[in-house]
N, C-alpha and C positions, 0 to 999 in steps of 0.2 A: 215677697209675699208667697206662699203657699198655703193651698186649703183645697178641699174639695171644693169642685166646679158648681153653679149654679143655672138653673135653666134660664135661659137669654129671651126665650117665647113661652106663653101658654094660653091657651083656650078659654072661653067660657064652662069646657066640659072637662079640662084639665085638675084632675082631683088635688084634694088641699095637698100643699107641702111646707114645708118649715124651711128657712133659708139654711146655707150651709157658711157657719160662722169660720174666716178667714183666719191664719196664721201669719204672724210676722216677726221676723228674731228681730230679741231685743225690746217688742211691744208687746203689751196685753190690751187685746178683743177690747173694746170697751161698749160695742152696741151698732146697730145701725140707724140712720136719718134719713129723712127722703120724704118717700109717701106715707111713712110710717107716722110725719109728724117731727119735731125740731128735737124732742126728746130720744137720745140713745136706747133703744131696745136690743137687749140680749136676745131676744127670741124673736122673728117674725113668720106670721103664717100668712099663705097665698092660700084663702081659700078658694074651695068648686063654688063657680059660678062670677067669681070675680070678671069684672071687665076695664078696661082704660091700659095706658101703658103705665109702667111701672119704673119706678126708681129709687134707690137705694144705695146709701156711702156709710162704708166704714168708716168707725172713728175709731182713736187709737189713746192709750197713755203710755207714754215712754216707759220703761225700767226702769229702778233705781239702783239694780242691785245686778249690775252689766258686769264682769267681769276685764280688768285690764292688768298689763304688766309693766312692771317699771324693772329694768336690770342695770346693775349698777357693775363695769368693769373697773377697777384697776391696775394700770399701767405694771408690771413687773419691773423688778432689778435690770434687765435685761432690754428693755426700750418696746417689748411686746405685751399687748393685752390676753389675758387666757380667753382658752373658748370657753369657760363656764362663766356664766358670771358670778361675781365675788357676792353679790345682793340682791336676792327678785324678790320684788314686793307682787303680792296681791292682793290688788284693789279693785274697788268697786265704784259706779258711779251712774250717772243718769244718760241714757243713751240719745247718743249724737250730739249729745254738749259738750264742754269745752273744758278738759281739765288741763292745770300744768303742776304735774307732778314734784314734788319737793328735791333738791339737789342740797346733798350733804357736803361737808367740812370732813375731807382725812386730813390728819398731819403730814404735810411734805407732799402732799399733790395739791395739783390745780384744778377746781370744781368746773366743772363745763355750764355753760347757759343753759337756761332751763328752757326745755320744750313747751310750748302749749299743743293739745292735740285733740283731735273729736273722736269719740266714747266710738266704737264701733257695735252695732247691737249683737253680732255674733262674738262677741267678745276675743277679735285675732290683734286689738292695736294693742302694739308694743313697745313703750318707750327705752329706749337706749340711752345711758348716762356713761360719756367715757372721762374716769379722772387721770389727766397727765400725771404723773409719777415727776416732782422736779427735780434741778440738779443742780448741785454745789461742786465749786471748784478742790480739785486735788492740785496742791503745788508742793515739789520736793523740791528744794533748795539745796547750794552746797553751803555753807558758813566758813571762810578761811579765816585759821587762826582763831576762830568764836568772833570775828569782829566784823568781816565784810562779807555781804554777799557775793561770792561771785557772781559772772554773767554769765548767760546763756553760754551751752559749748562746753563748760567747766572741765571738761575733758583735756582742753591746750592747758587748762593749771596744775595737771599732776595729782588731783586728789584722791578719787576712789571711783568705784563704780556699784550701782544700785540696783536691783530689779525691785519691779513694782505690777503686784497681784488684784486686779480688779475682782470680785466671785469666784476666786481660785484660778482667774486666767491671768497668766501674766500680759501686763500692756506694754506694747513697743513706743517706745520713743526716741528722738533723735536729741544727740548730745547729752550735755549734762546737766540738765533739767528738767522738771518733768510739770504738765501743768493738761488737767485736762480738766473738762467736768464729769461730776462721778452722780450717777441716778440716787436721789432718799433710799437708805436703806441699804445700799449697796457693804459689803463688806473690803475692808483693802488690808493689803499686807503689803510692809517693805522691807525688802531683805537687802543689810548694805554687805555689799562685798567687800571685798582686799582692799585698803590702800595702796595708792601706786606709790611708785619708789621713792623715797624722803619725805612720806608724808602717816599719820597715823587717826584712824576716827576715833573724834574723841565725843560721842554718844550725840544727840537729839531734842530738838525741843519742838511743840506742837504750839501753834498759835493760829489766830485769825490775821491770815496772811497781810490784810489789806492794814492792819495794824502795827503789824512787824518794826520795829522790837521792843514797843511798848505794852503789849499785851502777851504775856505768858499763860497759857493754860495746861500745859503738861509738860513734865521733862524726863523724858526714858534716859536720863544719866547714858552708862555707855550699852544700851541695848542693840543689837545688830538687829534685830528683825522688831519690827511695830505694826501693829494692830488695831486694826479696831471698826467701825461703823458708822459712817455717814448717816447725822440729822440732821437740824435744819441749818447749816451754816456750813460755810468753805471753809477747810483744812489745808494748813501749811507744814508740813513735816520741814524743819531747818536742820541738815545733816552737820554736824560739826565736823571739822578737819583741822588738825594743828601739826605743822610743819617740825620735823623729828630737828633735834638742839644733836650737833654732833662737838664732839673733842677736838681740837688743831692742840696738839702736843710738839714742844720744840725741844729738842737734843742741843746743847750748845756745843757739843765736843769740848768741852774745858773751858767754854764759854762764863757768860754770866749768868746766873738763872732766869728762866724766863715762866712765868706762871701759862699753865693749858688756856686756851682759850675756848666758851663754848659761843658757836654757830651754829643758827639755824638754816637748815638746808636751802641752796641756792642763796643763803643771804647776804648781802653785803659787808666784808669785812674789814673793811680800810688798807692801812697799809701795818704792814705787818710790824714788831718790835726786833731791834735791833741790837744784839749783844755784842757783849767788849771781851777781846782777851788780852791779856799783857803781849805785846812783841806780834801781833797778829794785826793783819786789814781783814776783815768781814768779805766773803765773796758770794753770800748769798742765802736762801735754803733752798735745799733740795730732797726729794724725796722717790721712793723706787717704787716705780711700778715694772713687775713681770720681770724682777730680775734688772731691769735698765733704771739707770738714774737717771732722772729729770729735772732739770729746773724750775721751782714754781714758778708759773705765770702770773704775775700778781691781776693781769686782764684776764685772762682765758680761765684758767683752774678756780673750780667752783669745791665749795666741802658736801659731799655725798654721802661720807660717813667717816668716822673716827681715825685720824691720819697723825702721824709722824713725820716732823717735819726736822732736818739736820743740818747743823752748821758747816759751812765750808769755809776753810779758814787761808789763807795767804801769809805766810809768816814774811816778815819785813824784812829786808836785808841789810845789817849796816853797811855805808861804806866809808872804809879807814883813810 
């Protein structure tokens, strides 16, 4: 309340005076009651000569047209609300009643509870709305061969290596796969690197992970870096990798012909083919590495890349 003061005493010889009409934020004056009668008067006068004591109550009617704010934040890309807010309403209502302000629907956030709140007549109440920004999963996968996933680690299989850019930041992960969740909205990039030794990337397909491999939604063929922006769904980048087919070529020395053989890196090869020469025993293949001859190991020696492999021959002896 604020108003000019009114006199507490007066006399029989205390000349007339008008009351002095009260302020209060938020309400408008509406009259005073008391001595004056049960009826609200705007105006009362204490006249010269009056006697008896005296009494007198404001009455009041609320605002309807109080001022309030409702701000509406947005969670950023980044797991931080801004200082400004994304949305102020200004609104109005009836003071010291009870509004509860309206709470909106963004795509890819989570709406908060709605406030209920009482109207403040100097009009300082301020509702605050904070919408969580949500989040979908990022998962990079390796694909071997286009047919199995490998497991976590994929780094012990020899395939490649990846970085992977959250909002232009690249995100650290451990081993060879990557699985995190990524904010509505966020942008990612993945850039595949080198394959490692006997192995070659053979491009990318995007699907909803949790689906995998029955739901195909994009295929970057052989793209090394992919793109793009998280909506309302988890993202599975599947990196393909297919293991390099090398040549095993055989020299018979005067043997019999033996057709090349193609193997894929580290793959199982059996046992090898055997050639015939007239007046000769078979003593083996062998092949040079660094200037030294070696004999192949049909257990230890793996094909790494395109090899020549040569007959050693034993000529028979007759005896007469």
């Amino acid at each position: 309340y604020a108003s000019t003061s009114n006199p507490t005493t007066y006399t029989i010889e205390t000349p007339s005076f008008i009351l002095n009409n009260p302020v209060r934020i938020g309400y408008t004056f509406a009259g005073w009651i008391g001595s004056n009668g049960t009826t609200a008067q705007l105006e009362v006068t204490v006249l010269e000569g009056s006697t008896g004591n005296r009494e007198y109550t404001a009455t009041w009617e609320a605002n309807t047209d109080t001022q309030y704010l409702v701000k509406h934040f947005l969670m950023d890309v980044y797991g931080n609300y801004p200082q400004e807010a994304n949305l102020v309403e200004n609104l109005t209502g009836t003071t010291d009643t009870s509004v509860t302000p309206e709470v909106y629907s963004y795509n890819g956030f989570k709406s908060p509870v709605a406030q209920t709140v009482t109207i403040n007549g100097d009009g300082t109440t301020v509702v605050v709305y904070q919408y969580k920004r949500k989040t979908y999963t990022l998962n990079v996968n390796h694909l071997l061969d286009n047919n199995t996933i490998s497991p976590d680690n994929s780094l012990e299989y020899g395939l490649g290596t990846f970085d992977v850019y959250i909002n232009g930041k690249q995100a650290l992960y451990v081993g060879g796969d990557f699985y995190r969740d990524i904010y509505y909205g966020s942008e990612f990039k993945i850039t595949v690197n080198e394959a490692f030794a006997g192995y070659s990337y053979d491009g990318a397909e995007s699907t909803d992970y949790k689906a995998w491999p029955d739901v195909i939604t994009t295929l970057y063929d052989n793209a090394t870096e992919i793109t793009g922006t998280f909506g309302t769904g988890d993202i599975a980048a599947i990196l393909k990798w297919t293991a390099n087919s090398y040549s095993l070529n055989f020299d018979t020395n005067g043997g019999s012909t033996i057709e090349s053989i193609s193997i894929k890196y580290k793959a199982e090869y059996g046992t090898l083919p055997t050639p015939e020469k007239l007046g000769y025993n078979f003593k083996g293949w062998y092949y040079t590495s660094g200037n030294i001859e070696k004999e192949w190991n049909f257990e230890k020696d793996i094909v790494t890349s395109d090899i020549e492999l040569y007959a050693k021959w034993e000529k028979i002896m007759k005896v007469s």
